[in-house]
C-alpha positions in Angstrom: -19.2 7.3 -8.4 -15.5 8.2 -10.4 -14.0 6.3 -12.5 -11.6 5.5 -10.0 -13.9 4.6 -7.3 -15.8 2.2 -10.0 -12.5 0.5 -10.7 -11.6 -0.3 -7.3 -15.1 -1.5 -6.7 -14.7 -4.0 -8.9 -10.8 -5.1 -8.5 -12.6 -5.7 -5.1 -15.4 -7.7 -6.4 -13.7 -9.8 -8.4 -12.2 -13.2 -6.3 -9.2 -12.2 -4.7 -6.4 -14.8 -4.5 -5.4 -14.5 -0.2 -7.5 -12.8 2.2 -9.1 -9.5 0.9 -6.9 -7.0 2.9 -3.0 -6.2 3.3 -1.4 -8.8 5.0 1.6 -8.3 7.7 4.3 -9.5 5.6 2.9 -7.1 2.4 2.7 -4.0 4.8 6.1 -4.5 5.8 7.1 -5.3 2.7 6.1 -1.9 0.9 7.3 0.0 3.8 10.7 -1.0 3.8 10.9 -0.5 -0.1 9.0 2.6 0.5 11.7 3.6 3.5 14.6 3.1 1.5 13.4 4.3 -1.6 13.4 7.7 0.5 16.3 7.1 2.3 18.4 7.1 -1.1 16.6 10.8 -2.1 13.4 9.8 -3.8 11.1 12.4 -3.6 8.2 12.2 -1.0 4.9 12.0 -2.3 3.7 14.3 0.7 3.9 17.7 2.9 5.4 16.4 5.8 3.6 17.4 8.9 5.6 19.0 11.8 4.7 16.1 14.2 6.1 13.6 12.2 9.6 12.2 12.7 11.9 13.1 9.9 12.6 9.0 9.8 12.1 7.5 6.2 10.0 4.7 8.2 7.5 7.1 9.4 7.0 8.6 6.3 6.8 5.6 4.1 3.8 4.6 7.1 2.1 8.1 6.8 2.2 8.0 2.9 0.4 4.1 3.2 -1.8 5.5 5.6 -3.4 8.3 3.4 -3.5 5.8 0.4 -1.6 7.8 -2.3 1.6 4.7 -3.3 0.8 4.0 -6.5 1.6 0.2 -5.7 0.0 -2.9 -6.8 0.4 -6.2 -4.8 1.4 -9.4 -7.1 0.2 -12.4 -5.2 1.1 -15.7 -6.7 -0.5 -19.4 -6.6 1.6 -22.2 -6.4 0.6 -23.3 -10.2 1.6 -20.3 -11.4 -1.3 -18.1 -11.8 -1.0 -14.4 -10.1 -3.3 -11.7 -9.5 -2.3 -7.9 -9.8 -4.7 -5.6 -7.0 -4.1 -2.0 -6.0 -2.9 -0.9 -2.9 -5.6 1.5 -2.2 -8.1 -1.4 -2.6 -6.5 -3.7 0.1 -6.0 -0.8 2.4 -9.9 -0.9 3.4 -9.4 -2.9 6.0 -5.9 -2.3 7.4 -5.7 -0.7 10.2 -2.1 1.2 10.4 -0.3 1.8 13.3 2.3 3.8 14.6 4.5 1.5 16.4 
């Protein structure tokens, strides 16, 4: 196993604070920052396939789909505390849909 593969392993074995996948209000939370971080001319982190609508939405949803936004997901307690995980290691068990 990579390096990388060990480190997600254990970000994922470690507790998680919230449920051990993206939730609904994360995903659409780094797709619209994704969206209009494109929309103002950053540069996309992918080929573009011809199939694909040219719309910053769709792209920001392809790029979470193949796992390459170097993101990580803060999610606070009420006390205080917080707890810093990867995208690629809540996107196990998301299941992303075009809409």
């Amino acid at each position: 196993m990579s390096k990388e593969g060990q480190k997600l392993k254990s970000e994922l074995e470690r507790k998680l604070i919230g449920p051990d996948k993206l939730t609904r209000y994360e995903l659409a939370r780094i797709v619209g920052a994704r969206a209009l971080q494109i929309a103002l001319g950053a540069p996309v982190l992918i080929e573009v396939p011809q199939n694909l609508r040219k719309d910053p939405i769709d792209i920001a949803l392809y790029e979470l789909k193949l796992g390459i936004l170097p993101i990580v997901v803060r999610r606070r307690l009420p006390d205080g505390r917080y707890q810093d995980i990867p995208l690629r290691a809540l996107l196990k068990r998301v299941n992303i849909k075009q809409y």
